[in-house]
C-alpha positions, 0 to 999 in steps of 0.5 A, a space after each residue: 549379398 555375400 562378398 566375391 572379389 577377384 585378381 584378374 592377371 594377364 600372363 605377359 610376364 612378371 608380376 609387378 608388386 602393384 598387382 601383388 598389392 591389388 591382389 593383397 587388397 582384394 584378398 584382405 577384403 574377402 577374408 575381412 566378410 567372409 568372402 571368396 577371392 578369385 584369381 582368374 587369368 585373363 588371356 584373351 590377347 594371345 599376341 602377349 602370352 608370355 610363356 611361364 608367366 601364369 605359374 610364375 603368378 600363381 607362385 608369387 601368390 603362394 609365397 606372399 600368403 595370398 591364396 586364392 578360394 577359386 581359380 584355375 588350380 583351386 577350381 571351384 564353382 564358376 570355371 573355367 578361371 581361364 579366360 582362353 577356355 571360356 572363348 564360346 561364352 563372350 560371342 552370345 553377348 556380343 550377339 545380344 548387343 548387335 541384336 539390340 543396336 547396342 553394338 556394331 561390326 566394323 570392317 575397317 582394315 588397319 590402313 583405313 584406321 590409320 588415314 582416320 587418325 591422320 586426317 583427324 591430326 590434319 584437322 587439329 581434333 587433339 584425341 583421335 578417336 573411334 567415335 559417335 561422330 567419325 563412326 559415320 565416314 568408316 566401312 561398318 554396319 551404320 554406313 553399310 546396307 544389311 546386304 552389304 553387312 551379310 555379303 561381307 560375312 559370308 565372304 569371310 572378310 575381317 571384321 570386330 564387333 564394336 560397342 556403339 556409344 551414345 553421342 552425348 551422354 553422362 556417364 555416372 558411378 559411385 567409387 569406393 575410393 574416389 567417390 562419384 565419377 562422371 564422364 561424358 560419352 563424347 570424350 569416349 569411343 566405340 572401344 572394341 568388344 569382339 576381335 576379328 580372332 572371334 576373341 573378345 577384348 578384356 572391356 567384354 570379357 572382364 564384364 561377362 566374367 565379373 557377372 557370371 562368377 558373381 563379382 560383388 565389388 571390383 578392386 583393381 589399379 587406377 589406370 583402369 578407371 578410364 576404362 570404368 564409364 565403358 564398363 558401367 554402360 556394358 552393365 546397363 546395356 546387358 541388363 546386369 546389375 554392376 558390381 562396386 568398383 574401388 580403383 587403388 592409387 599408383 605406386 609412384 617412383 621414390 621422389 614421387 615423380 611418375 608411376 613407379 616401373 621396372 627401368 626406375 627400379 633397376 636404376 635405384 637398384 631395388 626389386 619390383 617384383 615378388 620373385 625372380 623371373 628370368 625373361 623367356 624372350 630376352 634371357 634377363 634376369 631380374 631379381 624378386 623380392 623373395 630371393 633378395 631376403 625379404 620375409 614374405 610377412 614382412 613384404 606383405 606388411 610392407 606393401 599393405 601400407 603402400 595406398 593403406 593404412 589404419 588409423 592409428 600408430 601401429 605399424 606391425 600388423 600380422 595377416 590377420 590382424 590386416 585382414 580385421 583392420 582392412 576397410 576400403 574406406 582407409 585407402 589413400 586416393 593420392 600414389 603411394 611413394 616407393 620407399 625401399 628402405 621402409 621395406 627393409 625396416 619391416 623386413 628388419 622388424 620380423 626377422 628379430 621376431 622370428 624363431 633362432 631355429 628358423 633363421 639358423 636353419 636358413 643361415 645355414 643353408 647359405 654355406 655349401 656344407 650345413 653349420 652344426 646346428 648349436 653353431 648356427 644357433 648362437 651366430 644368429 642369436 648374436 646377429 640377428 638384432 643387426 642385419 637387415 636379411 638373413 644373408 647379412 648374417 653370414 657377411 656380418 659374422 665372415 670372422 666366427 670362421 676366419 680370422 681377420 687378415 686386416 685391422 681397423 686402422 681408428 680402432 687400432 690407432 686409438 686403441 691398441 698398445 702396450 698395456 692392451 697387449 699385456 692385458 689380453 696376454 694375461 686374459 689369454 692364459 687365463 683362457 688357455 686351459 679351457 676346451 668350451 666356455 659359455 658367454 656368462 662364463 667368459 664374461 665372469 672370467 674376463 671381469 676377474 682378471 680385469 678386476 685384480 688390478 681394476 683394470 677399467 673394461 674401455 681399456 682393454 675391450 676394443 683390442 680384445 674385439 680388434 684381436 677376434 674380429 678386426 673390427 671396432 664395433 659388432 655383437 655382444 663380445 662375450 657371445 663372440 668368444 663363447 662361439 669361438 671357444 677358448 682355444 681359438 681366442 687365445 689363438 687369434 689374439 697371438 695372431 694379432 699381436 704378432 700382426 699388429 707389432 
């Protein structure tokens, strides 16, 4: 059996990193045997379209490096990926199921659902529900004649179509991640299938899509393990074989305490989803992941060990060595908690990796007129071992393009006097002739004329870093003169002697 696994998004808004990480898992497992991955967009309730919402998913797909094989911009063999444009198909099952009394319409109006519920909260039932029992006091197709039942159809009266459950049944299949499950149907109600729009609800139309576009295993989040009991009847009563399922462990706020969401996200002030999104309805801005500074490779190493891991010690793991160390097997039954800070530690892990020419050219793209290119290079070869994300770098280096208005007062205090100033004086004239210089041939300089008196390096060094910088610690001090130049240095040393008298 060849491997099919799909990420099934509805387009209601932003997508949250759980889906990011759902649709990383499936696609990891895919590529792991040789299989397809499917994005299918799921949009059968068209009361939550959110407008945008499904570029913005394909998007944020594309950045994270989790292509799909087949789906609505890909194609492939099984579409339309759509589920709006597949709305002919669901109708025919639900047919089959009301054919074979499997299944049942109902014609309860809204007001009648809700004295339903009522009287059963009046008489203590602790889960109201649509059940094998209450179904025979409600206006449908069981407690109704067939004249009845064909009277109110052709007269066009609102009606769904309800899957009719035994009264006392269990319910048994194997997950991948949680091992066997078993639900009785008497904790369960008829759930509806087929809505009074003639668009079918996600239970019918996820099972009908899964089977037509030969879904080998289902891998999605665990809050739709409830849901898996009806899914797996839905199978049995059509006569499908089903596909494995793997219900993935919650992303669970920082301490832990609860289903990590948007309001807990902005309150510890971290993103959640994988790029910005500008709310169509609110007009909300909310920062994504991408526009924060993380490195896709980074964000998708991050987020794999979020309910995963390997085995071992090794934390560094590349696409491709994710997708040959991926097994299912190795997912985490327990939440993941949130840790944002780990994020920024692999996102500190791949930018040293990175290219200077990349992060130079990123740098540079941050200032409103482009860095020269050698510029560029060196600051970020300076910085790029101390800083979390690229735009730290242009906060980081501020002082390569101004010289510090303000000093470290420890620095200045412990640091800074007579014999210093007459030191950098010294070095200052030893620099004053040159036009460029290298940080191997600053450095040999600068050991010179320290050398001439055996001038310790501890004495003169932090005044010297106070003068160019105005801080008492950062990047290698020779590269900073180097960048610089000599010209400059001998200037802001001047500056700070006259500034700090």
């Amino acid at each position: 059996m060849s491997v099919r696994v799909r990420f099934a998004p509805s387009p209601t808004g932003a997508l949250h990193i759980g889906g990011v990480r759902t649709a990383l898992y499936n696609y990891l497992f895919a590529k792991k045997h040789k299989g397809a991955f499917i994005l299918r967009i799921e949009d059968t309730d068209q009361n939550r379209f959110v407008a945008g919402a499904e570029n913005y998913i394909e998007q944020a797909l594309e950045w994270a490096g989790v292509s799909p094989d087949e789906g609505v911009n890909a194609g492939g063999d099984f579409g339309p990926y759509k589920q709006s444009e597949r709305k002919d198909l669901y109708k025919q099952f639900a047919d089959q199921l009301l054919a074979e009394g499997k299944a049942y319409y109902a014609f309860d109006s809204s007001e009648e659902l809700d004295e339903m519920r009522e009287r059963l909260k009046e008489a203590r039932v602790a889960n109201p529900q649509y059940n094998a029992i209450t179904r025979m006091q409600m206006v449908n197709s069981l407690t109704l004649s067939d004249e009845e039942v064909k009277e109110r159809i052709e007269r066009g009266d609102d009606y769904v179509i309800r899957i009719k459950l035994p009264r006392n049944e269990d319910v048994r299949f194997k997950d991948l991640v949680r091992d066997w499950v078993v639900v009785n149907t008497a904790t369960m109600d008829d759930k509806v299938l087929l809505k009074s729009d003639g668009m079918p609800t996600y239970h019918l139309a996820n099972i009908v899509d899964d089977h037509m576009m030969e879904i080998s295993h289902v891998i999605r989040g665990e809050e739709w393990l409830p849901s898996a009991p009806l899914h797996v009847l839905l199978y049995e009563y059509l006569g499908w074989e089903k596909p494995e399922f793997a219900h993935l462990p919650l992303l669970l706020k920082p301490d832990g305490n609860g289903k990590l969401s948007k309001r807990a996200a902005d309150k510890l002030g971290f993103p959640i989803f994988p790029l910005n999104w500008n709310d169509p309805v609110s007009g909300e801005l909310s920062k994504g992941f991408k526009e924060e500074g993380y490195l896709s490779d980074a964000f998708i190493n991050f987020l794999a060990f979020l309910g995963w891991n390997p085995g071992g010690e090794e934390e560094i793991f590349s696409m491709d060595e994710l997708i040959d160390a991926f097994t299912i097997e190795r997912i985490n039954k327990a939440g993941a908690r949130f840790d944002i800070e780990k994020a920024k530690w692999f996102n500190e892990q791949y930018l040293r990796t990175k290219p200077d020419e990349e992060l130079a050219e990123a740098y540079s793209s941050l200032y409103d007129q482009p860095i020269e290119k050698s510029k560029s290079l060196a600051i970020v070869a300076a910085l790029k071992e101390r800083v979390t994300f690229v735009q730290d770098i242009k906060v980081a280096g501020s002082f390569f393009f101004e010289s510090p208005k303000e000093f470290d007062e420890k620095t200045t205090r412990k640091k800074w006097n007579e014999f210093a100033v007459e030191k950098l004086k010294g070095f200052s004239a030893e620099l004053a002739p040159l036009n460029e210089v290298s940080k191997e041939e600053v450095k040999e300089i600068f050991m010179a004329y320290l050398a001439t008196d055996e001038t310790p390096l501890g004495k003169v060094m932090p005044a010297l870093r106070l003068a160019l910088t105005g801080q008492g610690g950062g990047p290698d001090l020779m590269a900073i003169m180097s960048i610089l130049g000599p010209k400059e240095v001998v200037d802001r040393i001047n500056k700070a002697i006259q500034a700090l008298a």
